[in-house]
Biopython code that builds the backbone (N, CA, C, O; Angstrom):
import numpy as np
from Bio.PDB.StructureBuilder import StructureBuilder

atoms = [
    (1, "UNK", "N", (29.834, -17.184, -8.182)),
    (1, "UNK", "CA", (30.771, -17.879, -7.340)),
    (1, "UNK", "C", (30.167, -19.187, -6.828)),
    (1, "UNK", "O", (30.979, -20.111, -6.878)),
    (2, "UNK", "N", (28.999, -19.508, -6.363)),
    (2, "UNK", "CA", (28.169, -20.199, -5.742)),
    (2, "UNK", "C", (27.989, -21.402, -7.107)),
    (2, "UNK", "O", (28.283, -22.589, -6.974)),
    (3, "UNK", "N", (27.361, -20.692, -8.605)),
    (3, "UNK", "CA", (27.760, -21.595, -9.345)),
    (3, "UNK", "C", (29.285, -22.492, -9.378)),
    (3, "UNK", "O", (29.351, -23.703, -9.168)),
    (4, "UNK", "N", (30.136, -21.850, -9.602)),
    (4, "UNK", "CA", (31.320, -22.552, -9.903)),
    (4, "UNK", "C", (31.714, -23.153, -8.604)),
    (4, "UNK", "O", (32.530, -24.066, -8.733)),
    (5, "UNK", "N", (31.347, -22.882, -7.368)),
    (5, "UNK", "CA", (31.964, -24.498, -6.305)),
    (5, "UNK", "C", (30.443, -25.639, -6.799)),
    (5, "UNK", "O", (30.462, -26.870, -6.825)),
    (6, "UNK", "N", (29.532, -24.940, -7.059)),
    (6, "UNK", "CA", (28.516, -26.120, -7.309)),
    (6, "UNK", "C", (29.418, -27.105, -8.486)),
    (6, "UNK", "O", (29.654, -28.309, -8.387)),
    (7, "UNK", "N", (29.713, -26.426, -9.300)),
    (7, "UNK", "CA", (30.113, -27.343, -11.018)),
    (7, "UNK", "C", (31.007, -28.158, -10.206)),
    (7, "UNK", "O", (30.763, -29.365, -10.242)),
    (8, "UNK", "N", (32.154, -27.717, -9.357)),
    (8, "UNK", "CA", (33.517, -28.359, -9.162)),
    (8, "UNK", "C", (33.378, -29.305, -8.347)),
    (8, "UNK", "O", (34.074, -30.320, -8.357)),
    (9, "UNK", "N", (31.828, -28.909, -7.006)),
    (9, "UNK", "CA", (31.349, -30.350, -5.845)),
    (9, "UNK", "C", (31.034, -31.324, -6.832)),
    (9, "UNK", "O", (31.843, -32.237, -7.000)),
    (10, "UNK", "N", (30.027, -31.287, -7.494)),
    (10, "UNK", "CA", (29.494, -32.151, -8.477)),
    (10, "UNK", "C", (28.490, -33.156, -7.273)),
    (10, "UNK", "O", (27.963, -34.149, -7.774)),
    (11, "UNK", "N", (28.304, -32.978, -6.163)),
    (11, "UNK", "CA", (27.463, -33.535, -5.017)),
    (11, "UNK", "C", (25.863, -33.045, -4.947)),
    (11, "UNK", "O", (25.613, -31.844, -4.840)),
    (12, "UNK", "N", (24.796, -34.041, -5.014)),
    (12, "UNK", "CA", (23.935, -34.021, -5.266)),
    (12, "UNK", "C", (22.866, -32.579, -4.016)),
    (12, "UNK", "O", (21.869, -31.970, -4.404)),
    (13, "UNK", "N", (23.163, -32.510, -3.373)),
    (13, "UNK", "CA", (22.803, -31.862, -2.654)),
    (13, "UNK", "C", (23.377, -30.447, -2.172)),
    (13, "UNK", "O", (23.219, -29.800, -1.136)),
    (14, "UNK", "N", (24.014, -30.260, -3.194)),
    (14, "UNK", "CA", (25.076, -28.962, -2.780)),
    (14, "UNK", "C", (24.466, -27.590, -2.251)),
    (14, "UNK", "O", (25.077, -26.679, -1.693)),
    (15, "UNK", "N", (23.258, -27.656, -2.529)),
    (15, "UNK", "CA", (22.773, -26.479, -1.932)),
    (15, "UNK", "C", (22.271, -26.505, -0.819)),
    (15, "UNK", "O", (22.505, -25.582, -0.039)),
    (16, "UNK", "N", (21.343, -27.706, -0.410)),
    (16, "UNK", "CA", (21.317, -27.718, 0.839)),
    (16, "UNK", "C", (22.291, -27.560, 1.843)),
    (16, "UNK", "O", (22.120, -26.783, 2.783)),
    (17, "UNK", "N", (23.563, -28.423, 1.669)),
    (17, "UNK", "CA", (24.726, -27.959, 2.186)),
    (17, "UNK", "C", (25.526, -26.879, 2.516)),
    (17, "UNK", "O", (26.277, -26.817, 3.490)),
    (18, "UNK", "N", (25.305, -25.856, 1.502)),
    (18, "UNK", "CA", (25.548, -24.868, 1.432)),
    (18, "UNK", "C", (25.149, -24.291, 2.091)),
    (18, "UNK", "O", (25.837, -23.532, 2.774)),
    (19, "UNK", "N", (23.586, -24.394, 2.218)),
    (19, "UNK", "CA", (22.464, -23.306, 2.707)),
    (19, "UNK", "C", (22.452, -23.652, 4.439)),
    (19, "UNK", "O", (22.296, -22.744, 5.255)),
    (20, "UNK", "N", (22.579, -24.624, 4.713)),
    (20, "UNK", "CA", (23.182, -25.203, 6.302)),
    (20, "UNK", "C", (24.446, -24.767, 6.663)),
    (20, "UNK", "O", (24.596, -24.968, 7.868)),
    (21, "UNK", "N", (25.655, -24.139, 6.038)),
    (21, "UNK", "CA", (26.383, -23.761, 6.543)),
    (21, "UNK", "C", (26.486, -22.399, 6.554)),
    (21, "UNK", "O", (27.055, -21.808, 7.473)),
    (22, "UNK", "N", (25.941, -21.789, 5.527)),
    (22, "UNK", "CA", (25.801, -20.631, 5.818)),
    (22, "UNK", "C", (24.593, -20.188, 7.127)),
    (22, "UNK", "O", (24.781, -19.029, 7.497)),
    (23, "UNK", "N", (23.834, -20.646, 7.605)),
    (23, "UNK", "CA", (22.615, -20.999, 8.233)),
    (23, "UNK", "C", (23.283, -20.538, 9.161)),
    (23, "UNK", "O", (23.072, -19.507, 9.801)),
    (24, "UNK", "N", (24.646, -21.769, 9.333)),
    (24, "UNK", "CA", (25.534, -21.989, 10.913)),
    (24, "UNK", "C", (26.367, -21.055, 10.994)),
    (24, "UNK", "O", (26.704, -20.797, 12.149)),
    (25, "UNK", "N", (26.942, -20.299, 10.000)),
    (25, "UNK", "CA", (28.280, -19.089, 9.896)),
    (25, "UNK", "C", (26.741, -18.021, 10.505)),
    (25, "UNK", "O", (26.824, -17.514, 11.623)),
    (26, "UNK", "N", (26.097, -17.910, 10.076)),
    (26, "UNK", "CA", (24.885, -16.763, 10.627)),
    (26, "UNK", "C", (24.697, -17.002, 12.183)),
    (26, "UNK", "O", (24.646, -16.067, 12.982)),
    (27, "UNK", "N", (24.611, -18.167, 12.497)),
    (27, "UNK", "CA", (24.137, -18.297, 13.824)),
    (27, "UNK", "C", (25.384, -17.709, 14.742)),
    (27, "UNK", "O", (25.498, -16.729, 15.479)),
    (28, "UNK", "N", (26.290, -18.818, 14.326)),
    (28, "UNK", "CA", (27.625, -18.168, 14.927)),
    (28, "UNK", "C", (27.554, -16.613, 14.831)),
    (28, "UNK", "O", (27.052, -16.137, 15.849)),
    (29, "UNK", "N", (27.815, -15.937, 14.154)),
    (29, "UNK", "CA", (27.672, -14.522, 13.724)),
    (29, "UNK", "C", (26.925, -13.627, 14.743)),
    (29, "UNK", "O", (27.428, -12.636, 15.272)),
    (30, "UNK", "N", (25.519, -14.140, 14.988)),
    (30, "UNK", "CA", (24.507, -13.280, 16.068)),
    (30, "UNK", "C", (24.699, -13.904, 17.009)),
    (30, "UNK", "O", (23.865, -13.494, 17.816)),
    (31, "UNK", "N", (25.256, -14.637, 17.450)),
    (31, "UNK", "CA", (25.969, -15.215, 19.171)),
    (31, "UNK", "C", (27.076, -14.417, 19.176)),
    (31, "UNK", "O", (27.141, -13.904, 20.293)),
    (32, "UNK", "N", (27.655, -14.186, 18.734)),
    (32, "UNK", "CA", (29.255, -13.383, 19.041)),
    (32, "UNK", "C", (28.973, -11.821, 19.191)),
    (32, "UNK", "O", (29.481, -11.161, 20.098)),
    (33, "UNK", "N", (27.850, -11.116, 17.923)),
    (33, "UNK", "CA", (27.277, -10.003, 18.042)),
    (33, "UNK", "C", (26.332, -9.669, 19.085)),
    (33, "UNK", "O", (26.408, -8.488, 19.424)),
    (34, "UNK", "N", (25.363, -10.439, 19.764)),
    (34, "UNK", "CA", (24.204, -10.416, 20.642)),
    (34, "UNK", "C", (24.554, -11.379, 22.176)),
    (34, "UNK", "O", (24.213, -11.213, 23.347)),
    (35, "UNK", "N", (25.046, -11.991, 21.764)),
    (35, "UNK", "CA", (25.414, -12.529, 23.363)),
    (35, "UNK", "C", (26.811, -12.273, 23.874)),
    (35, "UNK", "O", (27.167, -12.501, 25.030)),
    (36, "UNK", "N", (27.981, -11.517, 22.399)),
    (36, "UNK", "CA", (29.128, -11.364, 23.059)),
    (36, "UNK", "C", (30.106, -12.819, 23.169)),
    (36, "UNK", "O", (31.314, -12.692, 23.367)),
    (37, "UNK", "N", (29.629, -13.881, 23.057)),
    (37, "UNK", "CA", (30.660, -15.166, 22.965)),
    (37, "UNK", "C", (30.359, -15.436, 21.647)),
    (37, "UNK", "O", (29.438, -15.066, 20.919)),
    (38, "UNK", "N", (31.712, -16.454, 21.413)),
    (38, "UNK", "CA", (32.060, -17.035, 20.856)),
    (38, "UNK", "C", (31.691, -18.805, 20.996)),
    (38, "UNK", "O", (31.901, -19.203, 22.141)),
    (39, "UNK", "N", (31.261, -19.735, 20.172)),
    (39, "UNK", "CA", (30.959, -21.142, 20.222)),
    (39, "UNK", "C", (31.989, -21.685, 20.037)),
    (39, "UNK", "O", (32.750, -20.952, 19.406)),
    (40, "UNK", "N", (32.568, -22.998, 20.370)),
    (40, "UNK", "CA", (33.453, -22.796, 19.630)),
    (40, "UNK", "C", (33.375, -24.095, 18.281)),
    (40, "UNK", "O", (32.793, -25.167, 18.118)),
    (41, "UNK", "N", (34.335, -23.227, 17.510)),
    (41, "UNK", "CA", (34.304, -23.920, 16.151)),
    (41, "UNK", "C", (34.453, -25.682, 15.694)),
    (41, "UNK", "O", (34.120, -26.098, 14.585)),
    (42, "UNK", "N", (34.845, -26.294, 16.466)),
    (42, "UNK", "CA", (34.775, -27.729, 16.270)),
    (42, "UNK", "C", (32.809, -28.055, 16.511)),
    (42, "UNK", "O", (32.328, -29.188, 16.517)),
    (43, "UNK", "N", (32.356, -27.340, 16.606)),
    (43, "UNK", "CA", (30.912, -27.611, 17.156)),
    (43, "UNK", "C", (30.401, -27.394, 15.435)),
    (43, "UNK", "O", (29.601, -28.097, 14.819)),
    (44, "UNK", "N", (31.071, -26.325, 14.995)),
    (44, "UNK", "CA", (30.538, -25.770, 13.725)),
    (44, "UNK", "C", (30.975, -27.292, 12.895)),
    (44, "UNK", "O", (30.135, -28.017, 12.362)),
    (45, "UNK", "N", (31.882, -27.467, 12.913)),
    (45, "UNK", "CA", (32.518, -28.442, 11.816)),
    (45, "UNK", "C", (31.598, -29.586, 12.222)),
    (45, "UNK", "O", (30.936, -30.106, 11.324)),
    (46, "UNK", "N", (31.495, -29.975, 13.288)),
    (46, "UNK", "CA", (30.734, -31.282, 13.620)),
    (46, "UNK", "C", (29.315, -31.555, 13.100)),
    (46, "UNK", "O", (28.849, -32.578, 12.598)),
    (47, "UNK", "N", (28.773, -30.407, 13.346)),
    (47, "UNK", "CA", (27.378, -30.212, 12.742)),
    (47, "UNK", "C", (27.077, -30.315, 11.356)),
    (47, "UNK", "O", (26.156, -31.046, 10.989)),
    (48, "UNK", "N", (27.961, -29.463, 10.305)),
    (48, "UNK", "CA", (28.497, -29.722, 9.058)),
    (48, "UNK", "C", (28.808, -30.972, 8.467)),
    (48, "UNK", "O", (28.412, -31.261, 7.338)),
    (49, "UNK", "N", (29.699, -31.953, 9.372)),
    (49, "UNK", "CA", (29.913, -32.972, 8.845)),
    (49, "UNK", "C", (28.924, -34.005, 9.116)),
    (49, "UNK", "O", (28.610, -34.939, 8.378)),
    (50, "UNK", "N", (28.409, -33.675, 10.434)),
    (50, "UNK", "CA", (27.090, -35.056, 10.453)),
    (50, "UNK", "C", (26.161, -34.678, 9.094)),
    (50, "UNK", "O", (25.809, -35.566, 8.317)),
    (51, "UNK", "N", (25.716, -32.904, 8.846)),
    (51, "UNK", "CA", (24.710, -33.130, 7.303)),
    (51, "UNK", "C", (25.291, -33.935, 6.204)),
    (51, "UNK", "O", (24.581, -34.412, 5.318)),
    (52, "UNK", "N", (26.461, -34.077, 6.247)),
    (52, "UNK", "CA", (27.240, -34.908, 4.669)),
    (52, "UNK", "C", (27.374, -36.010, 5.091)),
    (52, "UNK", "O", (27.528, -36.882, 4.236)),
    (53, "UNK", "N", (27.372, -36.321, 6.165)),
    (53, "UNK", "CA", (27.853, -38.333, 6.712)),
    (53, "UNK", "C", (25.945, -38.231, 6.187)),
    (53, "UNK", "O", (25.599, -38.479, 5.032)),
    (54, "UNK", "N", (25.017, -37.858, 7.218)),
    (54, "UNK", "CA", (23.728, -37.879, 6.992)),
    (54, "UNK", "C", (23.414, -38.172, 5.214)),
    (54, "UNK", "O", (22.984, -39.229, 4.752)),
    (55, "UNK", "N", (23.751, -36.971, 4.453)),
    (55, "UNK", "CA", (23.357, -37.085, 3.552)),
    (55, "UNK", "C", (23.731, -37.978, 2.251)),
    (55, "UNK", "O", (23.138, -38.331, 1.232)),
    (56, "UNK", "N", (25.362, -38.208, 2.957)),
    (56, "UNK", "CA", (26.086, -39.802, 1.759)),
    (56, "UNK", "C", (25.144, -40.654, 1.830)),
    (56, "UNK", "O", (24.501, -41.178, 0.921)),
    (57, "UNK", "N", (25.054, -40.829, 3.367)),
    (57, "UNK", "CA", (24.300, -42.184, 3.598)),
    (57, "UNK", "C", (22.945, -42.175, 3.186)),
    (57, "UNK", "O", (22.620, -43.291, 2.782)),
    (58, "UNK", "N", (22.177, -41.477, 3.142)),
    (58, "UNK", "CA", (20.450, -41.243, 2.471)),
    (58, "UNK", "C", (20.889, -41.622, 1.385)),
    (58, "UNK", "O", (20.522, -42.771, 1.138)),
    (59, "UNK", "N", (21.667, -41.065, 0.429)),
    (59, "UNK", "CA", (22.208, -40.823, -1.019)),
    (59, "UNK", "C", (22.997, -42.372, -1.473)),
    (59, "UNK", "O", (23.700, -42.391, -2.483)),
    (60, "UNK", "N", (22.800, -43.651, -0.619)),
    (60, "UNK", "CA", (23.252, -44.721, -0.587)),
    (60, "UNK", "C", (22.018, -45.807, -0.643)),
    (60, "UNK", "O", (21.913, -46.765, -1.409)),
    (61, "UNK", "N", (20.989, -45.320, 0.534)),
    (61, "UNK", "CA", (20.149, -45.801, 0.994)),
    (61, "UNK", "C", (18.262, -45.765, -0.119)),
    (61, "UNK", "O", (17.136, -46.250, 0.001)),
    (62, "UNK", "N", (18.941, -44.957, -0.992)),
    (62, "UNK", "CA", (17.782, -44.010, -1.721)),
    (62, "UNK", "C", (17.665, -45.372, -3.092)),
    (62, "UNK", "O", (16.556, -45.805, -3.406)),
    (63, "UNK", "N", (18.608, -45.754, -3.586)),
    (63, "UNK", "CA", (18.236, -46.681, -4.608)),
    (63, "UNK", "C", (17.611, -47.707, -4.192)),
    (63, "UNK", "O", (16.514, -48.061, -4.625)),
    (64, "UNK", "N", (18.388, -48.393, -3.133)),
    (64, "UNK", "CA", (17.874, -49.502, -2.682)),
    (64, "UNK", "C", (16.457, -49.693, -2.124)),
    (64, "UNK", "O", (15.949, -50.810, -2.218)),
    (65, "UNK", "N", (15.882, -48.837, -1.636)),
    (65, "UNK", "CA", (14.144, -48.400, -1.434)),
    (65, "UNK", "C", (13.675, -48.543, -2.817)),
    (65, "UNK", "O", (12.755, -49.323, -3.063)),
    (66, "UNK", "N", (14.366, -47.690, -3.951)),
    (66, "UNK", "CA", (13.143, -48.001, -4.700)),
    (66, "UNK", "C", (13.055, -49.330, -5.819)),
    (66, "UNK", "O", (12.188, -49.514, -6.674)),
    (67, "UNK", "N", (14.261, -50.184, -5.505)),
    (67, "UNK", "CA", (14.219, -51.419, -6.348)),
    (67, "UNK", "C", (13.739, -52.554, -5.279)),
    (67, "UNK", "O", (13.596, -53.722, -5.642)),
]
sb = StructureBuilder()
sb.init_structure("model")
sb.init_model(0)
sb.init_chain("A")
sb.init_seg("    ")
for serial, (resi, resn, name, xyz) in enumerate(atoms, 1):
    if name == "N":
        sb.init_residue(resn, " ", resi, " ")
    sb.init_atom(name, np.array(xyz, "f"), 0.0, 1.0, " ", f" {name:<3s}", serial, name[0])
structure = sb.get_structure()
């Protein structure tokens, strides 16, 4: 399964991405189980999207360093 969204992102970093959100679905997960609350979810998405704004922009910034 993990293969086939990789083939279809076609984004250079897909696993890291991956591996950060699942990271964050875990964290969320043992806060709701161990502390009893809930975070709430725009926090999740925000965090998520700064790694891909973060990582376009490296992924922009990366040629131009080495020419």
């Amino acid at each position: 399964m993990i293969q086939r969204a990789r083939a279809a992102c076609q984004h250079q970093f897909f696993m890291e991405i991956f591996t950060i959100a699942a990271w964050e679905i875990w964290k969320q997960r043992n806060t709701k189980i161990f502390r009893g609350t809930v975070q709430n979810g725009r926090n999740v998405s925000f965090i998520l999207y700064s790694y891909i704004f973060i990582d376009a922009k490296m992924s922009l910034e990366i040629p131009s360093l080495l020419g």
